[in-house]
N, C-alpha and C positions, 0 to 999 in steps of 0.2 A: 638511535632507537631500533631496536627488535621486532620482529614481529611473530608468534606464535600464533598457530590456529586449531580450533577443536574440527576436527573431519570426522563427519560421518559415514563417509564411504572410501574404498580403492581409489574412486576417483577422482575425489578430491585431497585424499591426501598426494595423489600422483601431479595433482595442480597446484596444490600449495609446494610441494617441492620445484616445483619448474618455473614459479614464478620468484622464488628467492624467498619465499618464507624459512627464518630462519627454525624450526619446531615446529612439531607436532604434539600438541597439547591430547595426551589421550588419558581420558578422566576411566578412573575406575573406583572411583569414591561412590558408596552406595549406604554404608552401617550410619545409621542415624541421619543421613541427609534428607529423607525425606520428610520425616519430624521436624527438624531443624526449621524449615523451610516451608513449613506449610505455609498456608495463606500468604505466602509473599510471591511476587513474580520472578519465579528463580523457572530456570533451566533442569530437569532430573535426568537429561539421557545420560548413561555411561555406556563405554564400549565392551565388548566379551574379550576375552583372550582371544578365540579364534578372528576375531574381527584386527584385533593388536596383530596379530600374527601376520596375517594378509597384507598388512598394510607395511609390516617389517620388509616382506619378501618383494615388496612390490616400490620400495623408494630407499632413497640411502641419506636422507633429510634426517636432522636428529629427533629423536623420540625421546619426548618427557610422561614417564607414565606416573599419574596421581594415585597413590595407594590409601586404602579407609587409613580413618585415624587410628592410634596405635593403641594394639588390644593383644595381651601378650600370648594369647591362643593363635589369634591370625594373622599376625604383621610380619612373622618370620614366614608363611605360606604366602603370604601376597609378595614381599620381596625377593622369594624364589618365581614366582610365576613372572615378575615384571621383568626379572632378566633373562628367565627363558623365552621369555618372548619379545627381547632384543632391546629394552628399555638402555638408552643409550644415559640417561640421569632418573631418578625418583624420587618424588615429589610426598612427602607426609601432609595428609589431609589435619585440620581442625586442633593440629596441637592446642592441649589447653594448658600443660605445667611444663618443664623444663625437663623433669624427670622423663616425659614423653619421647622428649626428644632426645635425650641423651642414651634411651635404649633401643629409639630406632637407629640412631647411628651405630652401636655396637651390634646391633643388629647384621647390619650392612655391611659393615668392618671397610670402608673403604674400597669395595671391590666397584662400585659407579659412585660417583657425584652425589651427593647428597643435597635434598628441598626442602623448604619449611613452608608450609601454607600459614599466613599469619592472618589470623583471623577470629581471635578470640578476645576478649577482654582480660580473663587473665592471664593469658601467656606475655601482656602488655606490659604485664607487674615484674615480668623478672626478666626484659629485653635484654639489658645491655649483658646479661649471664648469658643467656641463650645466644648473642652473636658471639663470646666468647668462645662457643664450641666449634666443632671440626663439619659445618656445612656451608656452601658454596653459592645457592642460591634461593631463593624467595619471592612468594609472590602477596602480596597485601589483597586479601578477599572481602570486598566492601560488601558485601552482600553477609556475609556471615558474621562480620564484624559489626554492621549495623544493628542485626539480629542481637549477638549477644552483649550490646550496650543497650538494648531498648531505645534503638532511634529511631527517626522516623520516615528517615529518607535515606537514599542510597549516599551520600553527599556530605553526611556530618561529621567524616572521619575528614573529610578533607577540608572541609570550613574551619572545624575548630583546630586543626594544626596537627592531630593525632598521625596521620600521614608523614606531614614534613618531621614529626619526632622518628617515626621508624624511618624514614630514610637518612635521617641525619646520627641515629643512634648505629646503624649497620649498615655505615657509610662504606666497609670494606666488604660488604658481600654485595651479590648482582642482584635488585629489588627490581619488581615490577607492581605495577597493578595497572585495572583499569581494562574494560574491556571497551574497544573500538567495532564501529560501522562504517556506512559507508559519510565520506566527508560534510557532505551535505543532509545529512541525518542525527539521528541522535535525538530521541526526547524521554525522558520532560531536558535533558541534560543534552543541550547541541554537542555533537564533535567538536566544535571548533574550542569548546571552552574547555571540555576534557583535556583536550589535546594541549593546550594550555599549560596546564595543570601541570601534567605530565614533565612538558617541556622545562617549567619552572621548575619543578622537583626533583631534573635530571633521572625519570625514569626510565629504566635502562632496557626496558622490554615491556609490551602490551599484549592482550589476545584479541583476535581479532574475534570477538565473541560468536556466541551460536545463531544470534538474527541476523548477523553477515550474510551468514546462508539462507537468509527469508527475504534479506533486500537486496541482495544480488543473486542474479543470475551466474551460472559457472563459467559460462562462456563469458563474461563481463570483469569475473575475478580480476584476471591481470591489468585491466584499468583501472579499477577501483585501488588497488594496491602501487598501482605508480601514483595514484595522484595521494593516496593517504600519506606516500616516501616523502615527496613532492612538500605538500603542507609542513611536513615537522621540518625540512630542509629548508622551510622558507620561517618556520618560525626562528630557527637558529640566527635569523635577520636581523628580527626586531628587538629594539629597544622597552626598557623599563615602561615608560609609557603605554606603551603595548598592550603589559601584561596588565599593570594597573586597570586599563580599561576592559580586559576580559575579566579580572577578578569581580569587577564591580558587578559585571553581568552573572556571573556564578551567584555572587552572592544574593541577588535581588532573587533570581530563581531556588535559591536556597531556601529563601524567604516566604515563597507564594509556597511551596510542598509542606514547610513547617506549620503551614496555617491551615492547610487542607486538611 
């Protein structure tokens, strides 16, 4: 397992580099996210360029920059700015059809790594075409994907299987999801059972999400990130039984949030 972080400052992205974080998750996704997302409990910072830039000059950790969804006035000016300002992979926000994605790639022509934020319900409809194409990695956005199936929890991509289908359907690309805290936290959804999840899924990278930096302190970071290593290296341990009994726990809290 991987671990990416969203930084808000020089200084923590200078901390996430020296502790072994392997990414810097720098969101630059802004066209429609705020609509998308109202009333829900989502995160809206993104970074500026000059803020990108700073943090380019100032650490040698790789940089994944999240560009808006693709809009064929701005996707060619945001993918110029994400390599000017040192975007070492790029990440496409919100794809919803295939065709989206098949013009940000030509877009890009191959000159960085290509992303797919998957996080849509219809881009679900034409998966196994879309891992077909010429991109490299992925991240499953439960938060937008609950959105645009009308769920009700953060959690029912991963109950009813919709998950284990994207990982199993773009078994040859690098997926992630999931965003992580500190190990002993986590609600309504504990770490422990995310983490679980993950483990069972062979998720191949997490973010270490933006309340990280509300329940840890900076100076605490490199603790906090041995023992989250620590836990997936001990889940790698455990037997079937194991998981059996975390899923049951998933599910029961699956359970109370759907009744709320």
């Amino acid at each position: 397992m991987k671990f990416w972080l969203f930084p808000n400052s020089i200084q923590e992205a200078i901390a996430a580099q020296d502790l072994g974080c392997e990414a810097l998750f720098i969101d630059w996704e802004t066209h429609g996210k705020e609509t998308r997302q109202s009333g829900f409990d989502t995160s809206l910072r993104t970074l500026s360029m000059s803020d990108t830039l700073a943090m380019r000059n100032s650490t040698k950790v790789e940089m994944v920059v999240r560009i808006n969804s693709y809009n064929a006035h701005s996707t060619p000016d945001d993918i110029a700015k994400a390599i000017d300002a040192g975007a070492d992979r790029i990440l496409l926000a919100f794809a919803q059809e295939i065709q989206e994605v098949e013009k940000f790639l030509s877009l890009l022509n191959g000159r960085l790594p290509a992303g797919i934020m998957i996080e849509s319900e219809s881009l679900l409809m034409s998966l196994e075409d879309v891992g077909r194409l010429p991109w490299s990695f992925g991240y499953i956005g439960l938060n937008d994907l609950m959105i645009s199936r009308g769920g009700k929890h953060l959690w029912g991509a991963l109950r009813d299987g919709t998950v284990k289908h994207i990982m199993q359907t773009l078994d040859e690309k690098t997926i992630g999801f999931g965003g992580l805290t500190r190990v002993d936290g986590g609600a309504p959804m504990p770490f422990r059972l995310l983490g679980a999840k993950q483990a069972e899924l062979d998720c191949k990278f997490a973010v270490l999400r933006r309340s990280f930096h509300q329940d840890v302190e900076l100076d605490n970071w490199g603790i906090e990130l041995q023992k989250i290593r620590h836990f997936f290296n001990d889940l790698a341990l455990q037997d079937l039984m194991f998981f059996e009994e975390a899923n049951k726990e998933f599910e029961a809290i699956c359970d109370i949030l759907e009744r709320s």
